[in-house]
N, CA, C and O atoms as CSV, one atom per row, in Angstrom:
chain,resi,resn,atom,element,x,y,z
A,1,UNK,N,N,61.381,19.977,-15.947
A,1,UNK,CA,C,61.277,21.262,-16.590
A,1,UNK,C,C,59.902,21.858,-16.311
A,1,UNK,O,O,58.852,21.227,-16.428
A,2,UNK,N,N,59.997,23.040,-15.959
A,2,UNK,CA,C,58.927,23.582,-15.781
A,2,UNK,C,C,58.382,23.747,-14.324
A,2,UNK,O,O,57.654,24.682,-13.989
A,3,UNK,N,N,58.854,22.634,-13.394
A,3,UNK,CA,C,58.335,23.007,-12.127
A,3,UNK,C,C,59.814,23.472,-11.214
A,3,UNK,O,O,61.032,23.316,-11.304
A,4,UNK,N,N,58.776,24.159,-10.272
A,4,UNK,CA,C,59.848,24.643,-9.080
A,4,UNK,C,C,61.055,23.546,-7.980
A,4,UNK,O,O,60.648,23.043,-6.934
A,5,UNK,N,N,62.124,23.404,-8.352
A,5,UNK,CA,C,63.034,22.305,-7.476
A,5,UNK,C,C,63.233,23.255,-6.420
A,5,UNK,O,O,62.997,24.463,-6.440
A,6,UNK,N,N,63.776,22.435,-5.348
A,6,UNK,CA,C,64.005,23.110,-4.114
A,6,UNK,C,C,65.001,23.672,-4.261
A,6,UNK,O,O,65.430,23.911,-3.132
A,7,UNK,N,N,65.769,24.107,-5.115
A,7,UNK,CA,C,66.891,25.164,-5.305
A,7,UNK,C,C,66.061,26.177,-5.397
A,7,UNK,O,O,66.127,27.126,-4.616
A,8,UNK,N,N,65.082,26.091,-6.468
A,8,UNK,CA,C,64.257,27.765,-6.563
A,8,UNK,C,C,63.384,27.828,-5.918
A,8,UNK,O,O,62.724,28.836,-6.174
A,9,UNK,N,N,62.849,27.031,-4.875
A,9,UNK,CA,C,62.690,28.131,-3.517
A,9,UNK,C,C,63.237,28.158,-2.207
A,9,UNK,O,O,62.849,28.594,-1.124
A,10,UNK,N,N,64.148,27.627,-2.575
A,10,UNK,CA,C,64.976,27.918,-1.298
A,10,UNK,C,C,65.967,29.618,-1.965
A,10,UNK,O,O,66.094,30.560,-1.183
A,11,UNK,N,N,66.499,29.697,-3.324
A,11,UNK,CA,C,66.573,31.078,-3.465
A,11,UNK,C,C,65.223,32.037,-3.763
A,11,UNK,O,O,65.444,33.205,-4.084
A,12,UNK,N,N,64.214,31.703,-3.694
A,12,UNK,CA,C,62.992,32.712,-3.488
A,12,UNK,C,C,62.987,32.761,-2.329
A,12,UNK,O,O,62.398,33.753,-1.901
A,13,UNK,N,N,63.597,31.787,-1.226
A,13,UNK,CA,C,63.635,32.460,-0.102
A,13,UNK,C,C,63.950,33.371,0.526
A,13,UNK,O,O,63.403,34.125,1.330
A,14,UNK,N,N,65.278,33.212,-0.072
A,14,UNK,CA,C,66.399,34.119,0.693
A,14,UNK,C,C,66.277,34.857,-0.149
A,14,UNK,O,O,67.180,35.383,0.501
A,15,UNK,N,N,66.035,35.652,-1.196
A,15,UNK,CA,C,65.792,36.759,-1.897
A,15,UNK,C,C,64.642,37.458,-1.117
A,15,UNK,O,O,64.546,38.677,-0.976
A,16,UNK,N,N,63.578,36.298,-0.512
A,16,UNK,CA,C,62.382,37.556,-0.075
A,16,UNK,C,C,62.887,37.779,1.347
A,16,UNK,O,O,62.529,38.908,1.682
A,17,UNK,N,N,63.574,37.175,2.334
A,17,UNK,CA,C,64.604,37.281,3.649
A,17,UNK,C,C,65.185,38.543,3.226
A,17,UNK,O,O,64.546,39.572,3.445
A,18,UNK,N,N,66.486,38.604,2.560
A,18,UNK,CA,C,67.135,39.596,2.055
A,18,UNK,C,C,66.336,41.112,1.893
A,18,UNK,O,O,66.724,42.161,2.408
A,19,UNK,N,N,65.032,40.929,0.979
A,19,UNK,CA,C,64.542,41.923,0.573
A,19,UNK,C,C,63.446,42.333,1.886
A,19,UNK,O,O,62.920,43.431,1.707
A,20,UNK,N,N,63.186,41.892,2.679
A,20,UNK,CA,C,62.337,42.331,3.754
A,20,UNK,C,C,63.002,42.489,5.195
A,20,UNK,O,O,62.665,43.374,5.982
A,21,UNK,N,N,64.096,41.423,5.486
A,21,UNK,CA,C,64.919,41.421,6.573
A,21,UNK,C,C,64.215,40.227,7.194
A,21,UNK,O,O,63.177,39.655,6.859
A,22,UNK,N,N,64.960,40.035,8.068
A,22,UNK,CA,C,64.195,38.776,9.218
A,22,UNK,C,C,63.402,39.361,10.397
A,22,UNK,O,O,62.493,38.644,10.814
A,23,UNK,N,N,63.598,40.566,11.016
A,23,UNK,CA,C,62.789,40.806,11.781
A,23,UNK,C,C,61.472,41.563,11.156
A,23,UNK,O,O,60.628,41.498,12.049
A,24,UNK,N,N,61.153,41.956,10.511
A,24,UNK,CA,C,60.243,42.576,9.644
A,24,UNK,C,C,59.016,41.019,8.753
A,24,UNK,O,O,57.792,41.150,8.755
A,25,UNK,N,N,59.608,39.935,8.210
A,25,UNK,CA,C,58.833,39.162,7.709
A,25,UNK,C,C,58.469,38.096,8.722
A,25,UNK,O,O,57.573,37.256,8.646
A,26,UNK,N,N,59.598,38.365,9.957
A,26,UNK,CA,C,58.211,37.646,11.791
A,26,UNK,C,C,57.545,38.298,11.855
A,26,UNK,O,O,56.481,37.816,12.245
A,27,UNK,N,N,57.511,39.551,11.627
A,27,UNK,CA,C,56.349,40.190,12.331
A,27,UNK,C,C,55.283,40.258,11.561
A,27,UNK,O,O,54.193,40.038,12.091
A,28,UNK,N,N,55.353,40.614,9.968
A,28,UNK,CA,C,54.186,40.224,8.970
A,28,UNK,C,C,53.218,38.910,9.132
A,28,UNK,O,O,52.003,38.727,9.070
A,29,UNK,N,N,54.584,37.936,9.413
A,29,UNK,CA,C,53.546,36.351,9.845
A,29,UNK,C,C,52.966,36.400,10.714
A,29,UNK,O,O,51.917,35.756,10.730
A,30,UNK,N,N,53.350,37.183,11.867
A,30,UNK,CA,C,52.468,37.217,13.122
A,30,UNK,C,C,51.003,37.668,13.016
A,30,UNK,O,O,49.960,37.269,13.534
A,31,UNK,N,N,51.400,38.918,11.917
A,31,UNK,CA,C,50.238,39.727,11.698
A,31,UNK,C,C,49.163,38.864,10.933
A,31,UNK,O,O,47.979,39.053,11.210
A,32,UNK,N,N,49.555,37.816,9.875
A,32,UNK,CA,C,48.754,37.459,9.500
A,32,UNK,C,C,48.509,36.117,10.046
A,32,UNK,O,O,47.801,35.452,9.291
A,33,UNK,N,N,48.903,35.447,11.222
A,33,UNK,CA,C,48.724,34.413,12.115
A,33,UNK,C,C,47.294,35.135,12.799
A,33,UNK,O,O,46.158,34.666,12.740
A,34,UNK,N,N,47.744,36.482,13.495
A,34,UNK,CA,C,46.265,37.125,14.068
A,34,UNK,C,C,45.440,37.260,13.355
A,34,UNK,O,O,44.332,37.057,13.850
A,35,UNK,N,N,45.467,37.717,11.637
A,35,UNK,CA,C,44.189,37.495,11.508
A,35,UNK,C,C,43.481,36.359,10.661
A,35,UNK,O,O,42.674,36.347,9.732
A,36,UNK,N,N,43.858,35.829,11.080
A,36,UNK,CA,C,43.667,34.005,10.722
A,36,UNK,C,C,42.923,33.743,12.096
A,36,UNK,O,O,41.698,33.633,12.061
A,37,UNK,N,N,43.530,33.645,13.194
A,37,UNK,CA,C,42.500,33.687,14.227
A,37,UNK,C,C,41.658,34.300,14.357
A,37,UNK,O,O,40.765,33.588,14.819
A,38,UNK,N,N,41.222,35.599,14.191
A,38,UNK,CA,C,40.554,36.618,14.494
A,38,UNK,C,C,39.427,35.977,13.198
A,38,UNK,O,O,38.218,35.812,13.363
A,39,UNK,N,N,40.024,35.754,12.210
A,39,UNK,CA,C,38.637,35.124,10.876
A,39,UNK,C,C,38.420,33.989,11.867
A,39,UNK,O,O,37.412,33.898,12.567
A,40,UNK,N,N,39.181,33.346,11.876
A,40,UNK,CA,C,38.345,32.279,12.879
A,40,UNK,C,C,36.874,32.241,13.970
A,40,UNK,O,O,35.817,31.621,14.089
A,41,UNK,N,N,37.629,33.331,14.610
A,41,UNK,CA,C,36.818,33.516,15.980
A,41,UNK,C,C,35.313,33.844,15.341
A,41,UNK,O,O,34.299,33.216,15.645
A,42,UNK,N,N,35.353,34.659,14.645
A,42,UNK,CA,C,33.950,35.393,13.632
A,42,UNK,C,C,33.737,35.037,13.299
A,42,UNK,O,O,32.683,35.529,12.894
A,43,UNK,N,N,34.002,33.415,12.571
A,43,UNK,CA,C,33.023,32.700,12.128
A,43,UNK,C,C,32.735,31.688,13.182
A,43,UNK,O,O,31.684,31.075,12.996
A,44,UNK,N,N,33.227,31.456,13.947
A,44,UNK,CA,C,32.617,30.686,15.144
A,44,UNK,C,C,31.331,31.304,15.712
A,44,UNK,O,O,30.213,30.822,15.890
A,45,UNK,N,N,31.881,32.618,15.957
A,45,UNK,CA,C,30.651,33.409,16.537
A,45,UNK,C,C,29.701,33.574,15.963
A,45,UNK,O,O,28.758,33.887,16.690
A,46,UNK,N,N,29.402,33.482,14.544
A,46,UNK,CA,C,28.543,33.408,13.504
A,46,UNK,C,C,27.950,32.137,13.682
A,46,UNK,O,O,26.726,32.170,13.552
A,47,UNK,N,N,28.411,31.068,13.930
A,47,UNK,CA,C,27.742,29.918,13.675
A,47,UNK,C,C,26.811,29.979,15.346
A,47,UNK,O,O,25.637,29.650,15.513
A,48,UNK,N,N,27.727,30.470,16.344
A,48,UNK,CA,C,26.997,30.507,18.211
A,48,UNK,C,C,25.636,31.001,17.294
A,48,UNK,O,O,24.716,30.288,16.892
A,49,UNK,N,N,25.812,32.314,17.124
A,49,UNK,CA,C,24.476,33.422,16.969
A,49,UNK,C,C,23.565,32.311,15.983
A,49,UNK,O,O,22.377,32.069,16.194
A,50,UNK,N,N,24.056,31.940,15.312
A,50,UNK,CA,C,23.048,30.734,14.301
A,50,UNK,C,C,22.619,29.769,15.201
A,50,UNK,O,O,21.412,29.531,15.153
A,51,UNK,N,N,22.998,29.411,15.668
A,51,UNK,CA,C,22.647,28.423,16.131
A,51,UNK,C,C,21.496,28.877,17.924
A,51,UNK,O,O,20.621,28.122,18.347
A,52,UNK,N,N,21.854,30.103,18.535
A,52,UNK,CA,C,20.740,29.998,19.633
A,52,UNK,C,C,19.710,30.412,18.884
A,52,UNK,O,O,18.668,29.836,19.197
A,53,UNK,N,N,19.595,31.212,17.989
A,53,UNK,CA,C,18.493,31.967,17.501
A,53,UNK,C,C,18.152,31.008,16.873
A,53,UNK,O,O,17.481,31.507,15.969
A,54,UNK,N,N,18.157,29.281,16.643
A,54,UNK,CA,C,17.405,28.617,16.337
A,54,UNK,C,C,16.937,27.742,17.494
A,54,UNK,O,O,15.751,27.413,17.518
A,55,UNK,N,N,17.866,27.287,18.572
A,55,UNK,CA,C,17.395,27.419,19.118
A,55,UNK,C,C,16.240,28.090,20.345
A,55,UNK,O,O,15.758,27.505,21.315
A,56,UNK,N,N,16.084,29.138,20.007
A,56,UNK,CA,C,15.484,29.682,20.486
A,56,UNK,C,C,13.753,29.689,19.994
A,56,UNK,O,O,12.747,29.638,20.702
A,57,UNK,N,N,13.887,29.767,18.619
A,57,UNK,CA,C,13.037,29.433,17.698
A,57,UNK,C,C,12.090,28.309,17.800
A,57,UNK,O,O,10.927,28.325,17.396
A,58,UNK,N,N,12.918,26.980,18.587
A,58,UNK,CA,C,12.470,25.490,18.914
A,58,UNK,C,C,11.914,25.873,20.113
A,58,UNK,O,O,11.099,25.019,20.460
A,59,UNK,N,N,11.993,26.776,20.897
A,59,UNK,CA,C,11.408,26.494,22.392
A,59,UNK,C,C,10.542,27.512,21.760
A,59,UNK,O,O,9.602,27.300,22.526
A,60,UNK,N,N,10.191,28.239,21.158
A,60,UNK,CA,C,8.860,29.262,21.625
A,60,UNK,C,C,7.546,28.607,20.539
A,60,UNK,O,O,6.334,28.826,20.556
A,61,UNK,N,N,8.467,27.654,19.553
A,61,UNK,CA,C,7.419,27.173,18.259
A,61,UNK,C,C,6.467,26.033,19.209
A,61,UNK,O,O,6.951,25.175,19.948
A,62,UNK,N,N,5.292,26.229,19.018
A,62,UNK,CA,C,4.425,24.889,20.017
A,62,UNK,C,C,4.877,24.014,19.032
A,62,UNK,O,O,5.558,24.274,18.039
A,63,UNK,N,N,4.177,22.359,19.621
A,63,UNK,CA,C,4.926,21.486,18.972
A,63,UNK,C,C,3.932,20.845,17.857
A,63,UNK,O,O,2.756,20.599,18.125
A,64,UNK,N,N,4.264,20.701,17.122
A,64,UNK,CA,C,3.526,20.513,15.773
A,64,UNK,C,C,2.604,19.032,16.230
A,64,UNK,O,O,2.953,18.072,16.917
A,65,UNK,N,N,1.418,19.306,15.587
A,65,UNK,CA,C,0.437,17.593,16.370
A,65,UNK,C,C,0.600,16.764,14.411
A,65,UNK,O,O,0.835,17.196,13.282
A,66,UNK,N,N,0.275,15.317,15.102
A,66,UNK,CA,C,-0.076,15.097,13.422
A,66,UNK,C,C,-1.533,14.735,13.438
A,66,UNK,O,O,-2.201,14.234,14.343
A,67,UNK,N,N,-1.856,15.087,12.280
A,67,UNK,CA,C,-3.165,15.101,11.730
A,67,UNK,C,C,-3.397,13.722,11.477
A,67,UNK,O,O,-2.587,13.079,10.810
A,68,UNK,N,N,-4.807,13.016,12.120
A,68,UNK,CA,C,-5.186,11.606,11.418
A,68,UNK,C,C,-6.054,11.821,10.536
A,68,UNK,O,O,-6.836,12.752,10.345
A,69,UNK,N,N,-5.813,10.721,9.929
A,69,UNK,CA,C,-6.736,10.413,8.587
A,69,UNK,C,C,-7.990,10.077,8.912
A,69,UNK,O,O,-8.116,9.793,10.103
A,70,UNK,N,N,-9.131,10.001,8.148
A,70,UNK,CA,C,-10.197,9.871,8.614
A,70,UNK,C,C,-10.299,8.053,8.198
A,70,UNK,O,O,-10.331,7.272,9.149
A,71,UNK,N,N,-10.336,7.587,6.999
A,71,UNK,CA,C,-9.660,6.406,6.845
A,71,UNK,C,C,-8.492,5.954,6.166
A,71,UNK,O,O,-8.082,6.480,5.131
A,72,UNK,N,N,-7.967,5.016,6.718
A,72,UNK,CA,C,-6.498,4.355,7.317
A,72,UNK,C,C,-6.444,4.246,5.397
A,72,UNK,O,O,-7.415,4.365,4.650
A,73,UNK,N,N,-5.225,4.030,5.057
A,73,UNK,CA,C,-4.613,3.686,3.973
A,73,UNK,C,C,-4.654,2.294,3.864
A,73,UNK,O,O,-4.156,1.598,4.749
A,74,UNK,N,N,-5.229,1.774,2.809
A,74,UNK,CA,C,-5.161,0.574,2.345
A,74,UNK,C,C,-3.631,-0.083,1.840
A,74,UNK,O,O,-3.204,0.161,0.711
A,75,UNK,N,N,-3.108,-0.673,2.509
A,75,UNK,CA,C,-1.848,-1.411,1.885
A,75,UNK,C,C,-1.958,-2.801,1.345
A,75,UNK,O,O,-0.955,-3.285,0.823
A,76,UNK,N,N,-2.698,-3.268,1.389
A,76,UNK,CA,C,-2.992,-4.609,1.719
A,76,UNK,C,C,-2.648,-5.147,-0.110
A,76,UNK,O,O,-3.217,-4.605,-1.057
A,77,UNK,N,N,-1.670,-6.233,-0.261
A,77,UNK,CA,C,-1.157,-6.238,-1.996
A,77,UNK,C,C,-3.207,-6.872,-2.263
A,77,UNK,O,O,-4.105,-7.400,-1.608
A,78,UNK,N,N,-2.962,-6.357,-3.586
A,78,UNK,CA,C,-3.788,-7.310,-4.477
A,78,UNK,C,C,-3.270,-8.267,-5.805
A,78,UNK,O,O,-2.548,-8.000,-6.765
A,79,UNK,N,N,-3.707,-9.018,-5.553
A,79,UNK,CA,C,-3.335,-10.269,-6.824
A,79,UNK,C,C,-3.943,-9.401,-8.576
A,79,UNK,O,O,-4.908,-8.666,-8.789
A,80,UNK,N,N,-3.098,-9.814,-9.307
A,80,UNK,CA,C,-3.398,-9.258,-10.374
A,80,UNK,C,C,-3.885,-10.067,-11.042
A,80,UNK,O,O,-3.741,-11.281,-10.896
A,81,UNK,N,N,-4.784,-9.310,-12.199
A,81,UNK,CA,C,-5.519,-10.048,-12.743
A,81,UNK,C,C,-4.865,-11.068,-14.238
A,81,UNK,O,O,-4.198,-10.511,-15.110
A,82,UNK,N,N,-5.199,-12.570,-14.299
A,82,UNK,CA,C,-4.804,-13.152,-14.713
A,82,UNK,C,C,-5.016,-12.807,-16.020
A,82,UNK,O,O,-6.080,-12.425,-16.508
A,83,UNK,N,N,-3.703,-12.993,-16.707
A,83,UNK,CA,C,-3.267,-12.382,-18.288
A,83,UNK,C,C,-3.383,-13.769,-18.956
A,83,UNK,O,O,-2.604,-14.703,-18.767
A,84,UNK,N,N,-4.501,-13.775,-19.792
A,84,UNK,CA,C,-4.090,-15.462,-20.833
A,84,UNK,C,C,-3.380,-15.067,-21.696
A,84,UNK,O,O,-3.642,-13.987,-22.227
A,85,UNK,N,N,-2.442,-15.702,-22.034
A,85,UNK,CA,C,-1.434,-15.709,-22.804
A,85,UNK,C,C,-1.937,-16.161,-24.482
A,85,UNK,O,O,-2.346,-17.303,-24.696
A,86,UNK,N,N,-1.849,-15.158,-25.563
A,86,UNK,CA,C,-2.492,-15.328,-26.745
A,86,UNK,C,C,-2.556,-16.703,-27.496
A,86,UNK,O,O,-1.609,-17.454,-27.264
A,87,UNK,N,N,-3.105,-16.959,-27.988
A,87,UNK,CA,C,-3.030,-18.206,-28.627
A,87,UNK,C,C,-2.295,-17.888,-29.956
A,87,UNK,O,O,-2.637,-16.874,-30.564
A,88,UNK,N,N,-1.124,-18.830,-30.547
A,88,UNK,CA,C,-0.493,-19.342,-31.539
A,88,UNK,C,C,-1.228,-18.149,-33.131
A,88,UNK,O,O,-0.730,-17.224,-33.772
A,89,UNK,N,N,-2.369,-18.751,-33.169
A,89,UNK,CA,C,-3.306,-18.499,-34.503
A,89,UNK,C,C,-3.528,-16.899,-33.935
A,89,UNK,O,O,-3.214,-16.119,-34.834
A,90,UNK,N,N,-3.852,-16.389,-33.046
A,90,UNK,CA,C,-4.422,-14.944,-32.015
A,90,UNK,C,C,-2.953,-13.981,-32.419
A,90,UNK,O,O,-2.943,-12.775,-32.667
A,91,UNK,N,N,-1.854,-14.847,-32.397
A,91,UNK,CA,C,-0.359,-13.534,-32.206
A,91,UNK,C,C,-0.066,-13.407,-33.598
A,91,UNK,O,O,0.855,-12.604,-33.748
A,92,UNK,N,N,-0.401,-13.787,-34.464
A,92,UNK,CA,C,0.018,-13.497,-36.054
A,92,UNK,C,C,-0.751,-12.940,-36.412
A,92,UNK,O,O,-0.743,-12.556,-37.581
């Protein structure tokens, strides 16, 4: 209950057949087959144009240098300093 069985759309079919004809709702699909491609193509071409104009961007940008440090970063671990553990009489 409640959803569509293939009885009701197979008669939403043929009601919208009937009400448009068969040669008339090929040619609507066609129409909107073309512009399904045609959105296609324009966003392809959107992404070409994105994409040389960045490339293009990469060949004229000089190439970035990296900067050294004057002195090096210390990584080196250090030992931590030893924690005495409180005495008995010290934690109350």
């Amino acid at each position: 209950m409640g959803g569509f069985s293939i009885w009701h759309l197979l008669i939403l079919g043929l009601f919208v057949l009937l009400l448009f004809g068969g040669n008339r709702f090929s040619s609507m699909m066609g129409d909107v087959a073309k512009g399904l491609k045609s959105f296609k193509q324009g966003m392809s071409d959107d992404e070409d144009d994105a994409r040389k104009r960045y490339e293009e961007a990469r060949r004229t940008e000089p190439p970035r240098s990296i900067g050294r440090a004057e002195d090096p970063i210390d990584v080196t671990p250090r030992s931590a300093d030893p924690v005495t553990p409180p005495r008995d009489d010290e934690a109350r």
